[in-house]
C-alpha positions as CSV (number, residue, x, y, z in Angstrom):
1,X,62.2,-17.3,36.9
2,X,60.9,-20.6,35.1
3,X,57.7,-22.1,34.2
4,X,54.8,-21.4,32.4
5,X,50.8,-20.2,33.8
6,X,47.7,-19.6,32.8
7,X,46.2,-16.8,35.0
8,X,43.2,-14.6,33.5
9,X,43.0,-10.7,34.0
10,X,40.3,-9.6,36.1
11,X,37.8,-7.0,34.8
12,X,40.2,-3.9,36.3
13,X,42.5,-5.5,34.4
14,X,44.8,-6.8,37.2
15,X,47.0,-9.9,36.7
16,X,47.7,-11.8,39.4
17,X,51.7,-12.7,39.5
18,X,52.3,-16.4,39.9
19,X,52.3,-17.5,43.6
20,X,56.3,-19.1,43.7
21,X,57.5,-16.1,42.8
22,X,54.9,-13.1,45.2
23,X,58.3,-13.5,47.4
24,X,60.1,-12.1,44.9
25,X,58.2,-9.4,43.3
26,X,56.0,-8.4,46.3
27,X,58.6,-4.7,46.3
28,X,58.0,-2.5,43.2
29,X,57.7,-4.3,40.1
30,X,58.2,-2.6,36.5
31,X,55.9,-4.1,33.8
32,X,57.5,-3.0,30.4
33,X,56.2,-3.7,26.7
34,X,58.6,-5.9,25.6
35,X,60.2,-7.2,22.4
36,X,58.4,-9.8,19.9
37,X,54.4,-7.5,21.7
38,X,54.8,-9.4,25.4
39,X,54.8,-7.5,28.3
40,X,57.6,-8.0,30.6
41,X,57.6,-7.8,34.3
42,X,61.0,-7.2,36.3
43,X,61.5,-6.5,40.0
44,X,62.4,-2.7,39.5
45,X,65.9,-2.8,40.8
46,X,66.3,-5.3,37.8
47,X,64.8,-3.1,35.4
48,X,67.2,-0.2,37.0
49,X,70.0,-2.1,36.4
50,X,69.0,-3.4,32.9
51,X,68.6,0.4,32.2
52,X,71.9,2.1,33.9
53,X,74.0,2.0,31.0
54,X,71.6,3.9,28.6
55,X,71.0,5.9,31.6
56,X,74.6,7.0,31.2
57,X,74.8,6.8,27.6
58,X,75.4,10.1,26.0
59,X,72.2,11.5,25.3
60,X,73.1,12.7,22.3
61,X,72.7,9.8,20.6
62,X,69.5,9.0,18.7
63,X,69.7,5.4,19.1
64,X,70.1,5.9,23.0
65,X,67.2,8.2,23.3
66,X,65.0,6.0,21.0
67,X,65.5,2.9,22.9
68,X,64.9,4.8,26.3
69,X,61.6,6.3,24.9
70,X,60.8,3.2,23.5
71,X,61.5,0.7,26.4
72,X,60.0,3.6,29.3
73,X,57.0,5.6,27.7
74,X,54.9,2.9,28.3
75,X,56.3,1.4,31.6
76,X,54.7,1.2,34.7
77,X,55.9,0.4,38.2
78,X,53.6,-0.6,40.8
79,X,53.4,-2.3,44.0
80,X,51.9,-6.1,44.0
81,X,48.5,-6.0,46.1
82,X,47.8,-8.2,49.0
83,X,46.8,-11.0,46.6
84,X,49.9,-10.6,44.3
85,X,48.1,-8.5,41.7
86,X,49.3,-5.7,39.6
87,X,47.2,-3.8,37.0
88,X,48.1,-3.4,33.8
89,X,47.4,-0.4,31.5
90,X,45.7,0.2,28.4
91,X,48.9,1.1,26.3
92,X,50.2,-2.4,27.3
93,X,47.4,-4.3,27.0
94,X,47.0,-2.6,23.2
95,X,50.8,-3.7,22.9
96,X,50.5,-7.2,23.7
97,X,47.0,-8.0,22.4
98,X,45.8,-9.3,25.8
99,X,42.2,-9.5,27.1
100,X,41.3,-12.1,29.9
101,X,43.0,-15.5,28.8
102,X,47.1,-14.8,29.0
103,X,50.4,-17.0,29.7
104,X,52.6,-16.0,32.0
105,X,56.1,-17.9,31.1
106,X,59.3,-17.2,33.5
107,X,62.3,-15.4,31.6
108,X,65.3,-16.1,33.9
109,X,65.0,-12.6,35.2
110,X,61.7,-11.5,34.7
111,X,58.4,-12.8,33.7
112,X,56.4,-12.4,30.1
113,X,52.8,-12.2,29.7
114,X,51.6,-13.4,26.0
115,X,48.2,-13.5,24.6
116,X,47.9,-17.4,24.8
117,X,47.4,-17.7,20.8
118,X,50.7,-15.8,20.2
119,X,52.7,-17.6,23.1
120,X,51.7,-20.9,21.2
121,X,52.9,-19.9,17.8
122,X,56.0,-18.7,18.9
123,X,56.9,-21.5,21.2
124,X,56.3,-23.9,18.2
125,X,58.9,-21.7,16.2
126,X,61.3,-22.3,19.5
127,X,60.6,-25.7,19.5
128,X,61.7,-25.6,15.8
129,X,64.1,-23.9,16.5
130,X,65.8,-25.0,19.4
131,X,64.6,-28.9,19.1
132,X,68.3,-30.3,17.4
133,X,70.3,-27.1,18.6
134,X,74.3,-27.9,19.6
135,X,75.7,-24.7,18.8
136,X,76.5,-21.8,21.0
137,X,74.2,-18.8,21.4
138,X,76.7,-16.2,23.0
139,X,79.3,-16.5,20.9
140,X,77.7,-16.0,17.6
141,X,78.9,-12.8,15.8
């Protein structure tokens, strides 16, 4: 998924997904709080698959059980409306700081949702970042 959009939540707190990709996501989504306070939304069998190998990760490991708790105590998985909607709930609107204006950017495999101030100081960071980059990302140690 690529791009970037400026939908606003409705008052029940519904966001509607971006129209190129209703196709998509018009199964069961799963919205997740996400890393760096986004939200992140992933067509479920994504999300499945993301999660299988902590899924089968001993469970006596803290660090498994943390990250499971962490990543699925606040998910939700829900079933895009007629007009490509899905609401969002209060844990994850608390998480991500959103009220009506948000930015919905594209993720490869999923979409974020950022309160608009935050997406704009972290893309500048990117854009820092990433402006002059020649190295290689997945080989670092």
């Amino acid at each position: 998924m690529r791009g970037t959009f400026t939908p606003r939540l409705d008052e029940k707190h519904r966001l509607t997904l971006p129209a190129k990709y209703r196709d998509e996501l018009t199964a069961e989504v799963s919205v997740v709080c996400a890393q760096e306070r986004c939200l992140a939304i992933y067509a479920k069998p994504v999300l499945d698959a993301i999660m299988e190998p902590y899924n089968g990760a001993p469970q006596t490991r803290r660090e498994v059980r943390e990250y499971q708790r962490w990543m699925l105590a606040r998910a939700e998985d829900a079933v895009p409306d007629r007009q490509g909607r899905v609401t969002l709930n209060g844990s994850q609107l608390h998480w991500a700081g959103l009220e009506k204006e948000v930015v919905v950017i594209g993720a490869g495999n999923r979409l974020e949702v950022w309160d608009p101030e935050r997406w704009n100081e972290y893309a500048a960071r990117l854009d820092d970042q990433f402006e002059d980059f020649d190295g290689d990302i997945l080989t670092r140690p």
